[in-house]
C-alpha positions, 0 to 999 in steps of 0.5 A: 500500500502507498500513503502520501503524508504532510507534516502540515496535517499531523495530528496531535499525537500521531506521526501522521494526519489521524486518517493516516495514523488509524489507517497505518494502524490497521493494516498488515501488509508492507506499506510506503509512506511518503512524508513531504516536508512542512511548508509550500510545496515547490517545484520537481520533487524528482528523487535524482539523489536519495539517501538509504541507511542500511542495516541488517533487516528485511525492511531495510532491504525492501527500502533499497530496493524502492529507492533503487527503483526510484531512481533507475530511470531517471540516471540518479544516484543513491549513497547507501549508508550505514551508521555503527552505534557508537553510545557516549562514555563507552571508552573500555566497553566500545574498544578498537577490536569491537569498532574494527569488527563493527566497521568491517560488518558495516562495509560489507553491509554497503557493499552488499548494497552497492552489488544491489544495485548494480543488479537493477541498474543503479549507481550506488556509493557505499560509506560507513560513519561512526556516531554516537546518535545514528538518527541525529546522523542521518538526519545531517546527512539528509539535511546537507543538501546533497539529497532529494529524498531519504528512504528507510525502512522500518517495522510496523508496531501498531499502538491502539489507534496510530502505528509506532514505527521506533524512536528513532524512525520518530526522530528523523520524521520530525526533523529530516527537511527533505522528503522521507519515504518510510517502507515499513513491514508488519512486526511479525513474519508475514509468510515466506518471502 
């Protein structure tokens, strides 16, 4: 299913309008939502750039491969980024070994993301950041100007009336000024795939 969202029609509590929010949350099937930035809408809104954090997750993959159809026809580009945790004050818990470790895992993630999208045709650069706040960190790079539209992924945990998406899907929703396309998949295995 695909949802367009504003933020100038958020609801009080909700992510979204409170149609969106309550439709959100009755559904169990993958869903798109896209979320324009508040404000006058202007001009082309074609992706030619797009932004995809990458993890080790079914959503993050099915994010990739929107972005990655997104752009394959309007000779665009896309950074596959993936962002290693590391928490402030972790000095002797967070050592060289365990961010080596950490740093390789994630190279192979955005190189594995770059092969993707080779395979549907798409120029696809790879980087991997250390931060301590990986959401503040996609939203800087988001908000740097050299991107059209974010795209992530995200699993759909339906509170009573609204969908719950993580704190962190929250946090880059309220302050991502670009375009942001959430792909979000139910909680729980839904059939094979």
């Amino acid at each position: 299913m695909l949802v367009g969202a504003s933020t100038d029609d958020r609801g009080a509590t909700g992510l979204f309008s409170t149609m969106v929010d309550r439709i959100l949350a009755l559904v169990d099937i993958p869903t798109v939502v896209v979320r324009l930035p508040a404000g006058p809408s202007a001009g082309d809104h074609t992706a030619r750039r797009v932004l995809v954090p990458v993890a080790a997750t079914r959503s993050s993959r099915a994010a990739e491969e929107l972005a990655y159809s997104l752009i394959r026809n309007t000779d665009g580009s896309a950074l596959a980024v993936h962002i290693v945790n590391r928490p402030d004050g972790q000095g002797m818990m967070f050592d060289a070994v365990t961010e080596r470790d950490m740093l390789h895992t994630g190279h192979e993630m955005v190189a594995a993301a770059a092969a993707f999208g080779e395979r549907l045709g798409v120029a696809v650069e790879g980087d991997v950041h250390v931060a301590s706040n990986p959401e503040a960190e996609i939203v800087a790079l988001a908000n740097g100007g050299d991107f059209d539209l974010l795209v992530i992924g995200a699993l759909s945990r339906p509170l009573a009336d609204r969908p719950f998406f993580g704190h962190r899907v929250h946090y880059i929703l309220q302050h991502t000024l670009i375009p942001v396309a959430i792909v979000t998949l139910p909680g729980h295995a839904h059939g094979a795939r």
